[in-house]
VEXVOKOL-692907 format. One record per atom (N, C-alpha, C): residue number from 1; residue in three letters; atom name; x, y, z. Coordinates in nm, 3 decimals. Layout:
REM residues N
REC  num  residuo  atomo        u        v        w
REC  NUM      Ala     CA        X        Y        Z
...
This chain:
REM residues 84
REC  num  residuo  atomo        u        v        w
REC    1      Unk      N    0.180   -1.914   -0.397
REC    1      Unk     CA    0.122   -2.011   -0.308
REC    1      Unk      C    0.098   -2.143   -0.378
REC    2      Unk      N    0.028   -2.162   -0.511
REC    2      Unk     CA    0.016   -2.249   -0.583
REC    2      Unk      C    0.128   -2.326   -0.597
REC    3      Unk      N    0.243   -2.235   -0.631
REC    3      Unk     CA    0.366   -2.348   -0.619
REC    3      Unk      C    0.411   -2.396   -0.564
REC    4      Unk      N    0.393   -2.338   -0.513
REC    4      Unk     CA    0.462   -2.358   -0.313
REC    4      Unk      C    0.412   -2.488   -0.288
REC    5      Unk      N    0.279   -2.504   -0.288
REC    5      Unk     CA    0.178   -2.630   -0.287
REC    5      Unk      C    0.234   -2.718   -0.424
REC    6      Unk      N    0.227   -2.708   -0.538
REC    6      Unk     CA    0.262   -2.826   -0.566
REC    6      Unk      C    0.404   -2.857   -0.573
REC    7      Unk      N    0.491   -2.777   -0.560
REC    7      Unk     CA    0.599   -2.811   -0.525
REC    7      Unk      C    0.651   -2.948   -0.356
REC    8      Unk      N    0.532   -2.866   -0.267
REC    8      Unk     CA    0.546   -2.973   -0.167
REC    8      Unk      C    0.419   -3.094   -0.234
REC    9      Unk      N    0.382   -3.082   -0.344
REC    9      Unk     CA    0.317   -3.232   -0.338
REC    9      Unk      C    0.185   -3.252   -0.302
REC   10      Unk      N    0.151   -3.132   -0.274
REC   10      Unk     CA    0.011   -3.097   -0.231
REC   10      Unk      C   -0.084   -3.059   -0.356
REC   11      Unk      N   -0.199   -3.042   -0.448
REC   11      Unk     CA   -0.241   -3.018   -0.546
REC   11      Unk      C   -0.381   -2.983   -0.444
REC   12      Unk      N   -0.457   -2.856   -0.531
REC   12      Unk     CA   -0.544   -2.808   -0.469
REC   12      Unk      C   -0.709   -2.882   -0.500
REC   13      Unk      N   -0.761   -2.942   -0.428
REC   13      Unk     CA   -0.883   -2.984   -0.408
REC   13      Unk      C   -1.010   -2.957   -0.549
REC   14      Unk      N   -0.974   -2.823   -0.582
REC   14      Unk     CA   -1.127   -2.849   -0.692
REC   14      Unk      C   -1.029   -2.696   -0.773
REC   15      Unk      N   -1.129   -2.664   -0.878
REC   15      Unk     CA   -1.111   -2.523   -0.982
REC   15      Unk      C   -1.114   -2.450   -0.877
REC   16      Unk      N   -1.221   -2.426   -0.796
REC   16      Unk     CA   -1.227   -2.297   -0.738
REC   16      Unk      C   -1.164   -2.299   -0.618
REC   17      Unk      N   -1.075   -2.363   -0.572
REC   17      Unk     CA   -0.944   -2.331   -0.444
REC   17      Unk      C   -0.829   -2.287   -0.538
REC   18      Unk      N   -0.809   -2.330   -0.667
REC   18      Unk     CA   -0.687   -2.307   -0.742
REC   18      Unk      C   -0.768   -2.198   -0.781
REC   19      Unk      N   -0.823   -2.087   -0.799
REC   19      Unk     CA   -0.856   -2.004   -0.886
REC   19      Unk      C   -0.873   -1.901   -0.711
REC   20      Unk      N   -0.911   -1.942   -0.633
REC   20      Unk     CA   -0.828   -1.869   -0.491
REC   20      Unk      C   -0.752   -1.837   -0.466
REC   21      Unk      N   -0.665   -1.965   -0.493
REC   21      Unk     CA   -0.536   -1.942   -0.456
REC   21      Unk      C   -0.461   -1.855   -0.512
REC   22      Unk      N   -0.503   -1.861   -0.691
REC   22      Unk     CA   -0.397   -1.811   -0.761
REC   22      Unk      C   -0.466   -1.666   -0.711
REC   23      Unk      N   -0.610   -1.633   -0.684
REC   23      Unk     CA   -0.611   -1.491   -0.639
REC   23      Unk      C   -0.527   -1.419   -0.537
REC   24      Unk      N   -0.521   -1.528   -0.435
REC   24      Unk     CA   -0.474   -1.465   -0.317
REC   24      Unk      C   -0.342   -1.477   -0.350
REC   25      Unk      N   -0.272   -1.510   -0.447
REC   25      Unk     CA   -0.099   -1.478   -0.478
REC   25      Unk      C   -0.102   -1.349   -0.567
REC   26      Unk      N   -0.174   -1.376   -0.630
REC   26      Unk     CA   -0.163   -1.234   -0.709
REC   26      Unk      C   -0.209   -1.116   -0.606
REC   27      Unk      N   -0.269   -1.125   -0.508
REC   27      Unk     CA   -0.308   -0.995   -0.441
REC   27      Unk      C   -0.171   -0.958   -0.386
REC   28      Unk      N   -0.138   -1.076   -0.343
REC   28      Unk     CA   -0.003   -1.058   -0.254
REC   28      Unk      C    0.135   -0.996   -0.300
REC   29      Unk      N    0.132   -1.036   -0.466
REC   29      Unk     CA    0.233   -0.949   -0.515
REC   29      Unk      C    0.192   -0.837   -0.567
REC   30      Unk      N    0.065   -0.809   -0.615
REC   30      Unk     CA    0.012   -0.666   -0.612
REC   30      Unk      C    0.096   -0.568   -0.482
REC   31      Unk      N    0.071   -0.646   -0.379
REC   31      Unk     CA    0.080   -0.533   -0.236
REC   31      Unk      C    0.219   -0.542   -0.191
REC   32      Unk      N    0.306   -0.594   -0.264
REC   32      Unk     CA    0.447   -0.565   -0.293
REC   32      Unk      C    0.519   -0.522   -0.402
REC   33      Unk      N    0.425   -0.439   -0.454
REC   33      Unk     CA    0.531   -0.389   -0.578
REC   33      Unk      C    0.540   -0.207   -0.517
REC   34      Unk      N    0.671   -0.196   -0.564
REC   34      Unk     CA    0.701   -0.049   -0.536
REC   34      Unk      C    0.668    0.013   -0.616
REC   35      Unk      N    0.618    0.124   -0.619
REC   35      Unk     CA    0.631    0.236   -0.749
REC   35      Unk      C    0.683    0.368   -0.719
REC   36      Unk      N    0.796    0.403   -0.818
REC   36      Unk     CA    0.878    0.478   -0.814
REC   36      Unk      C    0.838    0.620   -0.885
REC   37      Unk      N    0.852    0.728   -0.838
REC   37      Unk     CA    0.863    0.833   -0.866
REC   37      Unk      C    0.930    0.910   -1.004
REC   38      Unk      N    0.945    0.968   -1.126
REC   38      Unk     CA    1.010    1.014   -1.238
REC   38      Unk      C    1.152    1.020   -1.149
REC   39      Unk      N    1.125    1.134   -1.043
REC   39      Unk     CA    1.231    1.216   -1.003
REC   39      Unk      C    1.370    1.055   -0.970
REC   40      Unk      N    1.315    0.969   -0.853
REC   40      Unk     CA    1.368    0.928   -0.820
REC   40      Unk      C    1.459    0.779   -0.925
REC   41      Unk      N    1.366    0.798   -1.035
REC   41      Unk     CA    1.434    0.710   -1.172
REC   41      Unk      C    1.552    0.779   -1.241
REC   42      Unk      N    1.492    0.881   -1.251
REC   42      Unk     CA    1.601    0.998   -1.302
REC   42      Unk      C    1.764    1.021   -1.240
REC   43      Unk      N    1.717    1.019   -1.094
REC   43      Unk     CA    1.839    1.022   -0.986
REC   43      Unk      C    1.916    0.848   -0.996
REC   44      Unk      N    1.849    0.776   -1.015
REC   44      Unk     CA    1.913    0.631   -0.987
REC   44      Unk      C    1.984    0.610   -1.143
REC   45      Unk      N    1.923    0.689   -1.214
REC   45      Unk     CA    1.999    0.608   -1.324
REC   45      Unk      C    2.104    0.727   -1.381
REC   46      Unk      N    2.145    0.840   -1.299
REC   46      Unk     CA    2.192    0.928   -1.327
REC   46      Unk      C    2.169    0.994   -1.439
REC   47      Unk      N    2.011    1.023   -1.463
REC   47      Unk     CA    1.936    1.133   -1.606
REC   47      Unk      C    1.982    1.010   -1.692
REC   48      Unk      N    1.971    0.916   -1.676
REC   48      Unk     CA    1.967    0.779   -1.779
REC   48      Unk      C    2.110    0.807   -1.858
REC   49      Unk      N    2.176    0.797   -1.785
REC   49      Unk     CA    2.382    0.816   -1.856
REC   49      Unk      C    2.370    0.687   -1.957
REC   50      Unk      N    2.374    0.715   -2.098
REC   50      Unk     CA    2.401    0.613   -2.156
REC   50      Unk      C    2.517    0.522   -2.157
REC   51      Unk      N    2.639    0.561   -2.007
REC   51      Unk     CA    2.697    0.429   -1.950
REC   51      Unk      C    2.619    0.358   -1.864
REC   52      Unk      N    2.499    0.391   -1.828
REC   52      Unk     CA    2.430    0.303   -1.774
REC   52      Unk      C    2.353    0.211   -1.852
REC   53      Unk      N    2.325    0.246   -1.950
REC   53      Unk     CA    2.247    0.208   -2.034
REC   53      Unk      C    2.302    0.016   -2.031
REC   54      Unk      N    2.216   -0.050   -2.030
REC   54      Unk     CA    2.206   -0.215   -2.022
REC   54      Unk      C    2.218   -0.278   -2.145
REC   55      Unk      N    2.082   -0.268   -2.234
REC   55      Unk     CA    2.044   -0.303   -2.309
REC   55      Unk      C    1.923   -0.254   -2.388
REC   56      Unk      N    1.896   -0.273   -2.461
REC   56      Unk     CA    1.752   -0.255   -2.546
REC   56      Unk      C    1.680   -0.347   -2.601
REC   57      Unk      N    1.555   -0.353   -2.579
REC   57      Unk     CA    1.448   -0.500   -2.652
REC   57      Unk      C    1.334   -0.466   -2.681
REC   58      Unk      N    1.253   -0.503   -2.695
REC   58      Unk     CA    1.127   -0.481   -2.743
REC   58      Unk      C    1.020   -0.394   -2.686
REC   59      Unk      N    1.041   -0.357   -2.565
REC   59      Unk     CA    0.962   -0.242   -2.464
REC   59      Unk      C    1.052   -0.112   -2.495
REC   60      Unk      N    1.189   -0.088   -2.479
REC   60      Unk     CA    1.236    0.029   -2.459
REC   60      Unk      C    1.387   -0.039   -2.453
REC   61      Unk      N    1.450    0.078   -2.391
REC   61      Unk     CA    1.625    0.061   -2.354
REC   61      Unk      C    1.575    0.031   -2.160
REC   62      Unk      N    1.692   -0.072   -2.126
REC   62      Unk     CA    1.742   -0.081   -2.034
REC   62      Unk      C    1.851   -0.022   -1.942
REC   63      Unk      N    1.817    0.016   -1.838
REC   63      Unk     CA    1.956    0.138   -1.766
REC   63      Unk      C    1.970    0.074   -1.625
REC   64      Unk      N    2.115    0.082   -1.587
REC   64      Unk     CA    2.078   -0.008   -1.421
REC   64      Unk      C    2.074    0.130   -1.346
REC   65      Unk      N    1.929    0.099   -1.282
REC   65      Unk     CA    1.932    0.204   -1.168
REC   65      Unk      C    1.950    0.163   -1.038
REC   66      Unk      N    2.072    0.246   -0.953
REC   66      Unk     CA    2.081    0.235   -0.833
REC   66      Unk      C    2.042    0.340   -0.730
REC   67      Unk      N    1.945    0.277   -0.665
REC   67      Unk     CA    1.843    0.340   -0.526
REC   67      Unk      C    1.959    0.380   -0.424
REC   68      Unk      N    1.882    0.522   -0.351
REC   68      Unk     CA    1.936    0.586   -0.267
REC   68      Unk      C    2.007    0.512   -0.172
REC   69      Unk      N    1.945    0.391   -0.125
REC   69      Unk     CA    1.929    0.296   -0.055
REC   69      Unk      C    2.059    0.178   -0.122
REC   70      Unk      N    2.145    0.193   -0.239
REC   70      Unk     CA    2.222    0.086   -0.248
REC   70      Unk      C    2.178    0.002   -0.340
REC   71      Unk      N    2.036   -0.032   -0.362
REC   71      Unk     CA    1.993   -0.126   -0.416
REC   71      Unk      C    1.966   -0.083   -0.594
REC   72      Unk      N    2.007   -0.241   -0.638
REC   72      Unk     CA    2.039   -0.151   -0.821
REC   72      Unk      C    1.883   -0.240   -0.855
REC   73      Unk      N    1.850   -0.169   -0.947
REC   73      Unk     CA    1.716   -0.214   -1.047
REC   73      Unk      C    1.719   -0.216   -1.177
REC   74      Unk      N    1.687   -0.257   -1.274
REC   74      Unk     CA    1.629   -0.225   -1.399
REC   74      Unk      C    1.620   -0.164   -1.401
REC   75      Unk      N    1.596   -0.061   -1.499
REC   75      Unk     CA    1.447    0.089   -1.518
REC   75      Unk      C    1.421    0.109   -1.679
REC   76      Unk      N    1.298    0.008   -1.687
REC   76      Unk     CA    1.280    0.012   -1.849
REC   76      Unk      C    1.234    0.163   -1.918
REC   77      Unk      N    1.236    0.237   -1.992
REC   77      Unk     CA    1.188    0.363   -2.055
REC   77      Unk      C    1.150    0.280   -2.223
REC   78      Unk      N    0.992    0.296   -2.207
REC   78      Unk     CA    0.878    0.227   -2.279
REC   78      Unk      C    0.953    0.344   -2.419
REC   79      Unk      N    0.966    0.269   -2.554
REC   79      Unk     CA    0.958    0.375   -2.618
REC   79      Unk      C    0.830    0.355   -2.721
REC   80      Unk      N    0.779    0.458   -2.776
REC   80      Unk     CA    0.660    0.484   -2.811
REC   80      Unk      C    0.643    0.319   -2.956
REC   81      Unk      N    0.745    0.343   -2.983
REC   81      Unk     CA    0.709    0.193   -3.064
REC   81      Unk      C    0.681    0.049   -3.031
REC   82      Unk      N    0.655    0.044   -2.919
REC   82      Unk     CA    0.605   -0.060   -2.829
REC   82      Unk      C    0.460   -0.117   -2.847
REC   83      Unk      N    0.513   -0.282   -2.886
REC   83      Unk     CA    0.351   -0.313   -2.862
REC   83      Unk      C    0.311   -0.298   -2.741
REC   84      Unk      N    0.144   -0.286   -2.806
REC   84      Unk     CA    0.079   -0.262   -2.665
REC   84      Unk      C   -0.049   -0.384   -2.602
């Protein structure tokens, strides 16, 4: 929302409308995030086929997982040497 606003040129009135705002965006992507099931990570990334495998960085290895549904994702697997 914040950007949205200053992107159109609009800047928010005082600290505490921007400290609103930025709440009420963060609630908003809170209440859109999916969370996925082991089983159904497991199935998308086919038991993590290391031809799926993406990449690897500083959290874990990367695998593209594709949903029942068509749709491909990420699917990071944290490995224990991860900062925290």
């Amino acid at each position: 929302m914040i950007r949205d606003m200053t992107r159109a040129g609009i800047s928010p009135a005082s600290r505490a409308d921007r400290v609103e705002l930025e709440q009420a965006e963060f609630q908003f992507s809170v209440a859109n995030v999916r969370v996925f099931e082991s089983r159904d990570l497991i199935v998308a990334t086919d038991k993590f086929n290391p031809g799926r495998l993406l990449g690897e960085g500083r959290l874990g290895r990367v695998y593209k997982g594709i949903l029942e549904d068509g749709q491909v994702r990420a699917v990071v697997t944290y490995s224990k040497c991860s900062p925290k």
